[in-house]
VOGU-3710 file (C-alpha; in Angstrom, 3 decimals, decimal comma):
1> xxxxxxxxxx> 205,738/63,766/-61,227  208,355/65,307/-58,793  210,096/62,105/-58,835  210,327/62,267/-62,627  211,186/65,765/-62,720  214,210/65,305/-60,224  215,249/62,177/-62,248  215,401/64,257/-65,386  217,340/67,081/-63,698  219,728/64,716/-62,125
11> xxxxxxxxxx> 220,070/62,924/-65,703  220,956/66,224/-67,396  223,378/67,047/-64,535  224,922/63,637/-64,938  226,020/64,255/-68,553  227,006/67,942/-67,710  229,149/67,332/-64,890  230,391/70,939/-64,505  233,752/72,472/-64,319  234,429/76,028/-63,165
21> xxxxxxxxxx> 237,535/77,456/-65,092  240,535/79,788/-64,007  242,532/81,164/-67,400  245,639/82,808/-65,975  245,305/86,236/-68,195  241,354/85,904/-68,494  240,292/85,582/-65,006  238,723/88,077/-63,401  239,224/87,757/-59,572  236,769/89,116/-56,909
31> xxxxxxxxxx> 236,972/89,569/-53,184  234,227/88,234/-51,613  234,297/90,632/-48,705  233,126/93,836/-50,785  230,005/95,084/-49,974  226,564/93,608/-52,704  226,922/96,811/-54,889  230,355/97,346/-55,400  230,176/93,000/-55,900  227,638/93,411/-58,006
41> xxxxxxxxxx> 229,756/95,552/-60,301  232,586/93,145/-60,237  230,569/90,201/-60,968  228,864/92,158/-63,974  232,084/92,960/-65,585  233,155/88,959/-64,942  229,952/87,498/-66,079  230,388/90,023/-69,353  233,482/88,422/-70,346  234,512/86,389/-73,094
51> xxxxxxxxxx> 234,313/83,124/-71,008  231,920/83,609/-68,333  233,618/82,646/-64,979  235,475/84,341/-62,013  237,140/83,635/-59,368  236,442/84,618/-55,605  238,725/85,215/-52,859  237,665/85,721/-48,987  234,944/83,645/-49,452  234,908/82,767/-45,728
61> xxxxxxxxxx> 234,580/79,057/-46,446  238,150/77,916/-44,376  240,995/76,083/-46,201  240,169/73,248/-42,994  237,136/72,509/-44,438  237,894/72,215/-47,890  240,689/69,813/-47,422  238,427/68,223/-44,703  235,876/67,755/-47,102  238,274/66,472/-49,891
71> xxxxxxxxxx> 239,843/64,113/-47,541  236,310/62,323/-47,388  235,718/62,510/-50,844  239,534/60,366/-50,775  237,813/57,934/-48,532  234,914/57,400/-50,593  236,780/56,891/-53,747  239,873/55,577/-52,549  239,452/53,738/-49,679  235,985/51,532/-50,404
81> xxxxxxxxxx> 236,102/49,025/-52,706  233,940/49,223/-55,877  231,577/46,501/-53,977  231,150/49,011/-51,200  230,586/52,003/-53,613  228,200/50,218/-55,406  226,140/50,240/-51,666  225,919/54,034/-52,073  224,410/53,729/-56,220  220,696/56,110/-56,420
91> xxxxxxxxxx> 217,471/54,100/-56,596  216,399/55,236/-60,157  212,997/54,271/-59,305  213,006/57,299/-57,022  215,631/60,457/-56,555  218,373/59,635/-58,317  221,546/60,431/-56,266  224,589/58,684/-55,086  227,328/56,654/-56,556  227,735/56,762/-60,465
101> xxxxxxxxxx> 231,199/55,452/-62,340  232,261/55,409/-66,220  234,167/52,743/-67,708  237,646/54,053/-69,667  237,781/53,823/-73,608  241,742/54,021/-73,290  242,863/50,816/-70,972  243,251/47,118/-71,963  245,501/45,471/-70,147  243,839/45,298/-66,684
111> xxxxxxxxxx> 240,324/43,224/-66,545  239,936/44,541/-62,700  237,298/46,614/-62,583  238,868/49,216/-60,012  241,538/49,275/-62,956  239,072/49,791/-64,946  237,093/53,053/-64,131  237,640/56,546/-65,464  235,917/58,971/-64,027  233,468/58,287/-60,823
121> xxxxxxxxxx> 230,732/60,742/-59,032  228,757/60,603/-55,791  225,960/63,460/-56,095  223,969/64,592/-53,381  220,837/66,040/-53,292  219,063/67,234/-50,351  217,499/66,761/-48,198  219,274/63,412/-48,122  222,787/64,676/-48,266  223,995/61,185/-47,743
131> xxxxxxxxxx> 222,487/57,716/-46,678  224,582/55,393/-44,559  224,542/52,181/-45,606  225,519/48,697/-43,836  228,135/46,621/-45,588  226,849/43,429/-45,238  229,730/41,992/-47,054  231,999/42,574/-44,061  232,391/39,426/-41,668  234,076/41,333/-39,278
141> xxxxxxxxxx> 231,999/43,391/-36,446  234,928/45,729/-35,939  235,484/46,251/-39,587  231,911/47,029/-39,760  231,752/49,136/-36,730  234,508/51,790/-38,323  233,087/51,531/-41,349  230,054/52,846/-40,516  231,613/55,471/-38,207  233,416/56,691/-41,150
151> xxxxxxxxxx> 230,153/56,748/-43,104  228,677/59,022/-40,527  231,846/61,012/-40,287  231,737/61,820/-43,921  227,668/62,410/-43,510  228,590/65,089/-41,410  231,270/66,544/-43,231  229,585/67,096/-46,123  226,639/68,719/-44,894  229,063/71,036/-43,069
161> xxxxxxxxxx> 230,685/72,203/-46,318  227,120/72,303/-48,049  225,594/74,585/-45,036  228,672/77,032/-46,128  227,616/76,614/-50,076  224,470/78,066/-49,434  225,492/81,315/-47,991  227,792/81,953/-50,898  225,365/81,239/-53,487  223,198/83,716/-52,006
171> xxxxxxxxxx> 225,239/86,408/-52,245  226,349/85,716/-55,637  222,869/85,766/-56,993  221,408/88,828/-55,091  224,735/90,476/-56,301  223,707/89,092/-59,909  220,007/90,444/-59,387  221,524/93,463/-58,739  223,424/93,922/-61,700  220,350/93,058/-63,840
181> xxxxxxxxxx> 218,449/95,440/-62,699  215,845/93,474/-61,089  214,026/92,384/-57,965  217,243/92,027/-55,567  215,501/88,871/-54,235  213,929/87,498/-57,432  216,709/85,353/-58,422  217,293/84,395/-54,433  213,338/83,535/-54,401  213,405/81,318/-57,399
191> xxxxxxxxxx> 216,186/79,176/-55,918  214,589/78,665/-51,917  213,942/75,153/-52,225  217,539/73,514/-52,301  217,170/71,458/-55,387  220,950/72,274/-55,909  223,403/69,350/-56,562  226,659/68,418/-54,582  228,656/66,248/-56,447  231,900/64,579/-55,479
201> xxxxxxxxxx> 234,467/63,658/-58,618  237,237/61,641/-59,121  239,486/60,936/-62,083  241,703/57,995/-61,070  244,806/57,527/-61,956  245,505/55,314/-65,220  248,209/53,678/-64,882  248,506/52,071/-68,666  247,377/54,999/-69,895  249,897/56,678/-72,364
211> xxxxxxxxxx> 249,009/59,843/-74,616  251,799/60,512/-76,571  250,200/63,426/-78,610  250,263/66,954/-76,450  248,303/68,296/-78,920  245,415/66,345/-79,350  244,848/64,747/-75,863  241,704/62,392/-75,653  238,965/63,698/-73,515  238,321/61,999/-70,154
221> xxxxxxxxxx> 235,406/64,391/-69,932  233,024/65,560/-73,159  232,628/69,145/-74,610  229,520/69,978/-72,453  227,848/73,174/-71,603  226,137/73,786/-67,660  222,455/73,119/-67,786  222,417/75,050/-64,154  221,721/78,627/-62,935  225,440/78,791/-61,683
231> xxxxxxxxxx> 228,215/76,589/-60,572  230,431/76,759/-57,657  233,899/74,773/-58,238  236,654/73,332/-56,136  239,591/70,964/-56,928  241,604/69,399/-54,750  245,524/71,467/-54,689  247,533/67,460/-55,282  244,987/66,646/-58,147  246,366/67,016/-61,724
241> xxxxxxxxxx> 244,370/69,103/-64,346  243,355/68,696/-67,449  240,285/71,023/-67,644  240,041/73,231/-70,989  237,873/75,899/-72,322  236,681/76,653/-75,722  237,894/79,740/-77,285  234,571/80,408/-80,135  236,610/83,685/-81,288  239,612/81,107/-82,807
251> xxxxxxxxxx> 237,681/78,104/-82,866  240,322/76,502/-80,039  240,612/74,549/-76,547  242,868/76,689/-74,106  244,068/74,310/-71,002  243,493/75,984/-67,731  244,007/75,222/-63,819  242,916/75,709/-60,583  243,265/77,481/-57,409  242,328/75,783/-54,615
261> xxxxxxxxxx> 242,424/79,052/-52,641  239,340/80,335/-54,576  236,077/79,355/-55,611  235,877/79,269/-59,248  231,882/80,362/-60,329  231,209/79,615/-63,909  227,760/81,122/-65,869  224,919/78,384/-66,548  222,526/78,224/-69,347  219,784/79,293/-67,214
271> xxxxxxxxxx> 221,815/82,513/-66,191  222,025/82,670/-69,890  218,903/82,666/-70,264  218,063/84,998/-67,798  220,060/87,177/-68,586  219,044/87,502/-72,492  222,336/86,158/-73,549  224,774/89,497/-71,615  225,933/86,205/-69,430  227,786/83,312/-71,445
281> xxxxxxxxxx> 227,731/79,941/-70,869  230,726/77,947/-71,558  231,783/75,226/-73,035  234,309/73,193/-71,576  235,832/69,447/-71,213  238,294/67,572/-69,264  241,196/65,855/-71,294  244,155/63,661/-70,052  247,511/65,214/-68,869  250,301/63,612/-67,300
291> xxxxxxxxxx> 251,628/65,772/-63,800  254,576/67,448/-63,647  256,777/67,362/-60,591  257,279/70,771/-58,129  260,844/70,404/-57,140  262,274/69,516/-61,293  259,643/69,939/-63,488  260,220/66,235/-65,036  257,363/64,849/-66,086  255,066/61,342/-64,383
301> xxxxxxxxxx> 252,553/59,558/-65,172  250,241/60,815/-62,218  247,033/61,542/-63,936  244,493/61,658/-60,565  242,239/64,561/-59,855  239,159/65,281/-57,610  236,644/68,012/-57,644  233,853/69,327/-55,949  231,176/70,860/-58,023  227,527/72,761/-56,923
311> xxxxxxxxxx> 225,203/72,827/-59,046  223,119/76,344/-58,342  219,731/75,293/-59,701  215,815/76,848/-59,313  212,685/75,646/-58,449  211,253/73,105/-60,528  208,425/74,546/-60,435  209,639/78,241/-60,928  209,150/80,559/-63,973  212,355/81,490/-65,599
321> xxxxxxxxxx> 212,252/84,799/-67,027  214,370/86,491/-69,302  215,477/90,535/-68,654  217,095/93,275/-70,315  216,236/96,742/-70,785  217,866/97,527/-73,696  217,519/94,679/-76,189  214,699/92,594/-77,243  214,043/89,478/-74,786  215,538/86,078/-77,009
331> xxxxxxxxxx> 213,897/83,907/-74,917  210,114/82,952/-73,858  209,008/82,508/-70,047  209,358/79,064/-69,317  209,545/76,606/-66,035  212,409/75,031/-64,780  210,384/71,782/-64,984  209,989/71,868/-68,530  213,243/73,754/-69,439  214,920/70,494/-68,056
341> xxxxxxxx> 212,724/68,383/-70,004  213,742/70,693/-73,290  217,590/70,408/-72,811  217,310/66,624/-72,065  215,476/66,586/-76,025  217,728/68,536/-77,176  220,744/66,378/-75,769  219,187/63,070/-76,979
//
């Protein structure tokens, strides 16, 4: 049953891959270093907004790693071929994690398959983090020597930057209990068993691709809405963006970008939920855009981008509980187990 339970979760996750948003005259931004209350106020007025996301400054997690961390995710995507990818795939018979890829709708020129893929993911859930795996494919000892030396490398990179994840989570959500007026350590109690997803993206660049309508840009990435508690966001400062945001209040998709500087938190539907609706959820989707160049601002046809997401997720077998003082509750008590299993209905 836990196996089918963390297949479902992963499945939702899979078809919600999440991105957090930064709106230039929208976002609110935070500094990490304030003490809980006076962060719990900030965070509040954030998660009360329109959109539902913020940005955080001084979030202790060093620029070293991040780029460190990117720089693997490069490897991964960039340096393997799709043969050696495919080594890192989830068994589906058990937790589903690792290496995942989508074919594009927009090329048909090139038959190669590396040509060929749109977006690609490696997720990671713990305790796992990341499985090295022997290419048997390689004839050459030395070859496979360094190859699994860079395997073990990026093993321990990764669980670096996840270690640092954890500790800002957890002062995001005792800051959010806070400003619910509840338990400071309910929310922190309902997420203790690491059942949070890592996941590694990468847009490639498509070469034949040419969109020759600014206004109506084919998505690379579905309208989608986060199925998690929260969502921690980085993108890497070379990638290109293409991530908008749906505007309900003139039925419109705004573009935004990213600072890599920050950490860019977005509100879940669970927080939602939790929160009897005071937090919003947004919707959001990545489209094609072509990258503009620093030094002239002419335009090329450099369409790559990675990003980091985290996935902030409870217990499965937690009871999520709605609370406000002031309104009637919108929502009945419910498990995470079978709130998953609900959203994946509701998506099929």
């Amino acid at each position: 049953q836990k196996h089918q339970t963390t297949k479902l979760y992963h499945h939702l996750l899979c078809f919600s891959p999440v991105c957090c948003i930064y709106i230039m005259d929208h976002c609110p931004l935070i500094d990490f270093q304030l003490d809980i209350n006076d962060l719990s106020v900030e965070i509040n007025e954030a998660c009360n907004s329109t959109y539902g996301f913020f940005l955080l400054k001084n979030h202790n997690i060093s620029k070293e790693l991040i780029t460190e961390t990117f720089n693997e995710s490069s490897w991964f995507f960039n340096d393997l071929s799709f043969d050696e990818k495919k080594l890192h795939m989830g068994n589906t018979a058990k937790l589903i994690s690792g290496y995942q890829y989508s074919l594009s709708d927009y090329i048909s020129e090139n038959d190669n398959i590396d040509s060929l893929i749109s977006k690609e993911v490696f997720n990671i859930l713990p305790p796992t983090l990341f499985t090295t795996k022997s290419n048997n494919n390689n004839d050459n000892n030395g070859d496979e020597s360094a190859y699994l030396a860079q395997c073990k490398r990026f093993h321990e990179k990764i669980k670096e930057f996840y270690t640092e994840l954890l500790i800002v989570y957890k002062k995001i959500l005792k800051s959010v209990s806070i400003a619910l007026s509840i338990e400071e350590d309910y929310l922190l109690n309902i997420h203790d068993q690491e059942t949070h997803f890592l996941r590694l993206l990468h847009y490639p660049n498509i070469i034949n691709f040419n969109n020759d309508s600014s206004s109506n840009n084919p998505t690379r990435l579905g309208s989608h809405y986060d199925y998690s508690t929260i969502t921690l966001l980085f993108q890497k400062s070379s990638s290109i963006n293409g991530l908008e945001i749906y505007n309900q209040s003139d039925d419109s998709w705004k573009p935004i970008s990213l600072n890599e500087d920050c950490i860019c938190v977005n509100v879940g539907n669970l927080l939602q939920r939790i929160s009897n609706n005071r937090y919003i959820s947004t919707k959001h989707r990545v489209v094609f855009t072509k990258a503009i160049e620093e030094n002239n601002d002419s335009v090329n046809n450099d369409n790559e981008r990675f990003s980091i997401a985290f996935f902030v997720s409870p217990n499965f077998n937690s009871l999520i509980k709605s609370f406000d003082e002031n309104k009637e509750l919108q929502y009945q008590p419910i498990s995470a187990q079978d709130y998953y299993k609900t959203q994946f209905a509701a998506f099929y």
